[in-house]
C-alpha positions, 0 to 999 in steps of 0.5 A: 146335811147330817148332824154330828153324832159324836158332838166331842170327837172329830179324829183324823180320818173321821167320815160320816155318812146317812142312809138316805135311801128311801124305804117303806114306811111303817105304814100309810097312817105313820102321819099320825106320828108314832106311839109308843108302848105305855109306861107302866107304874112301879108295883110299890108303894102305890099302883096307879094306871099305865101312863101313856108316853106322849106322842110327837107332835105332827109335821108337815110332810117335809118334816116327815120325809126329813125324819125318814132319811135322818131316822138313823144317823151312821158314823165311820171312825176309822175301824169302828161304827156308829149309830144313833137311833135318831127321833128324839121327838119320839122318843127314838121308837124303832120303825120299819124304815130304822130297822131295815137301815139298821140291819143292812149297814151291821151286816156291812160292819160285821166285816168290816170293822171292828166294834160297833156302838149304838146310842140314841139321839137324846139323853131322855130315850135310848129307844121307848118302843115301836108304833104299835098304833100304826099296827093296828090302825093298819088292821082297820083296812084289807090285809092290813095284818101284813104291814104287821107281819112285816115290821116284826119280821124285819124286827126279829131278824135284826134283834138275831143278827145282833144276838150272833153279831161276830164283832162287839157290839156297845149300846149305850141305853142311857134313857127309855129302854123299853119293847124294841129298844130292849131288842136292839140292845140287851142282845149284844155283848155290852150293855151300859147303863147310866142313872137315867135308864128306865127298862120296862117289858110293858106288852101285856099292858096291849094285848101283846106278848113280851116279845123281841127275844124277851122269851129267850132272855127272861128266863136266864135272869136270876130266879124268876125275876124275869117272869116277874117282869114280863107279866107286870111290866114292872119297870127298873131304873139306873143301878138296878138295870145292872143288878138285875142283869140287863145291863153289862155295866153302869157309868154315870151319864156325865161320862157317857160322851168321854166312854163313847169317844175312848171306845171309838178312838182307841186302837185294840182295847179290851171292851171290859176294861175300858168300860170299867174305867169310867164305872163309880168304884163304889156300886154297892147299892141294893137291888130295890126289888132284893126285899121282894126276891124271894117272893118273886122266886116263890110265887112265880115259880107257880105252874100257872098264872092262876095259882100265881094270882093265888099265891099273890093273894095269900099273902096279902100284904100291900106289895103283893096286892100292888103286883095283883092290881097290876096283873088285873090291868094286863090282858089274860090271854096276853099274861098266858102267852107270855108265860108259856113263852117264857117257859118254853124259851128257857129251853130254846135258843135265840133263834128258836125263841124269836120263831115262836115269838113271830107266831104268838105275834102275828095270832094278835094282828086281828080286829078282834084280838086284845092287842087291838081292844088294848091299844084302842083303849090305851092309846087311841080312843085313851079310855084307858078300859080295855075290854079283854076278851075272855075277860078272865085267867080262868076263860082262856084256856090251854088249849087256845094259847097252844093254837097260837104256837103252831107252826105258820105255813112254811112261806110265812114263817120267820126265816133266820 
């Protein structure tokens, strides 16, 4: 029996339905339940360690083969659809089950109606991520690289689908947004965000490059601001996901329920104006990284990320030795593949951009990389010390980070 997702609306005509065919889990220690990628500390006034989000407790294998059918609920209104991301106990993180349900009810929707909505189950996450642990425990067996392969060309393929998607597409990021939940997102029309939206890019933190189009979609923020926020994982909260210009629009979570049932149950309205609606008239409240813009602009205009660091430690005041502490944490090979990603995506389309994403992706899914050593020391043995190898900006070289970017066999490669 599927739960109601839209607790206040029951129109005339309204049909639900779950995608309940079964589909390949993320992979075979999915048991362990899902963990997600850290939260990462905002870079002022104080810098403290990454905090991991908590995993779900463990179930039974009823419970988790309930959760597999359920993980994503779908809704029929009339012209419209609805989805809601449906693991509140994980905080809604994306798997290969929910991804592959996802992309294949859109590409039905994409035709057949007239709007499509997407929320998450709960108002603490829209989505926090994916089961990077599961990834790489999956490392630890023969192939296991494949079940990686897979998950992030599922991922990818679904983030590009919503990026062209010919109808508009309404998600409703009240809560976590981080990694996977940025991709299911900040690539359609509309975006909403409400007081409780926490948005963090926070893969460096792992070993990982900022990936799901962040490559595409960093760069034409304002100034640098993006490069900012793919290498310290600096997370934004409420109004400011606006200011900075992922969100679309900003409407208090009080009105989320009213907005998502005037979209749904209106005939022919235009989008923008009937989100307005339910926006406060008074916005006017300062981006709280407005202060720090222009260093933004100027210190991570850098060509490198070594004369970054540099600029970051000429300055030297307390915000600056806050980003410097932050970048410290991060992996260097990780903070070198998320730049020259950034930098060669603002000439790339959204297309070109999650191809290159997909190699620098599938050049981590060893034992020996710094996603493993990051999330074996952040997430699984939580010693929270990762040895990065090399262990400095300095010892990466150029040279190793384009290695990453060449072409895969024709066969392996993401295919859009």
């Amino acid at each position: 029996m599927i739960r109601s997702i839209t607790s206040k609306l029951k129109p005339a005509g309204l049909t639900t339905r779950a995608i309940r065919k079964s589909t390949i889990m993320l992979s075979v220690h999915s048991s362990s339940g899902p963990i997600i990628e850290p939260i990462l500390p905002q870079p002022q006034p104080v810098s403290v360690p990454p905090t991991e989000i908590p995993a779900p407790t463990k179930g039974n294998n009823k419970d988790a083969k309930s959760e597999a059918e359920d993980d994503v609920l779908f809704e029929d209104v009339a012209d419209k659809g609805v989805f809601v991301l449906n693991r509140p106990k994980a905080l809604n993180a994306l798997n290969l089950s929910m991804v592959r349900k996802i992309y294949r009810v859109l590409k039905e929707w994409e035709t057949s109606k007239k709007l499509v909505v997407v929320k998450g189950a709960s108002g603490k996450a829209f989505c926090a991520g994916g089961d990077v642990k599961s990834l790489v425990l999956a490392l630890n067996e023969p192939g296991g690289e494949a079940i990686g392969q897979e998950f992030f060309r599922a991922e990818y393929t679904m983030d590009h689908l919503i990026g062209t998607y010919k109808i508009p597409y309404v998600a409703l990021i009240h809560g976590i947004t981080m990694g996977g939940g940025v991709g299911i997102s900040i690539h359609g029309k509309y975006r909403v965000a409400t007081e409780n939206t926490l948005f963090a890019m926070p893969e460096t933190a792992i070993g990982l490059v900022p990936d799901v189009g962040a490559s595409y979609f960093l760069p034409r923020l304002k100034g640098k601001l993006g490069l900012f926020l793919g290498l310290t994982g600096q997370r934004i909260k409420g109004v400011d996901v606006l200011l900075a210009g992922i969100a679309t629009h900003y409407v208090p979570s009080e009105r989320i329920e009213d907005l998502t049932k005037a979209l749904l149950t209106t005939g022919n309205i235009d989008i923008d104006s009937t989100i307005k609606k339910f926006q406060p008239e008074n916005l006017n409240q300062e981006f709280s990284l407005a202060p720090y813009l222009s260093k933004i602009d100027n210190y991570f205009s850098a060509p490198t990320v070594e004369e970054i660091v540099n600029r970051l430690e000429a300055d030297g005041s307390d915000w600056a030795k806050d980003v410097l502490q932050l970048l410290n944490n991060m992996s260097p090979t990780a903070l070198k593949m998320a730049k020259i990603s950034y930098d060669k995506g603002s000439q790339l389309s959204l297309a070109e951009c999650l191809k290159m994403e997909y190699r620098l992706m599938c050049s981590t899914l060893t034992k020996t990389s710094d996603f493993y050593e990051g999330v074996r020391a952040l997430l699984i043995d939580k010693d929270k010390n990762p040895k990065w190898n090399p262990k400095t900006l300095q010892e990466v070289t150029d040279e190793s980070i384009k290695q990453r970017l060449e072409l895969l066999p024709t066969s392996k490669e993401l295919q859009l």
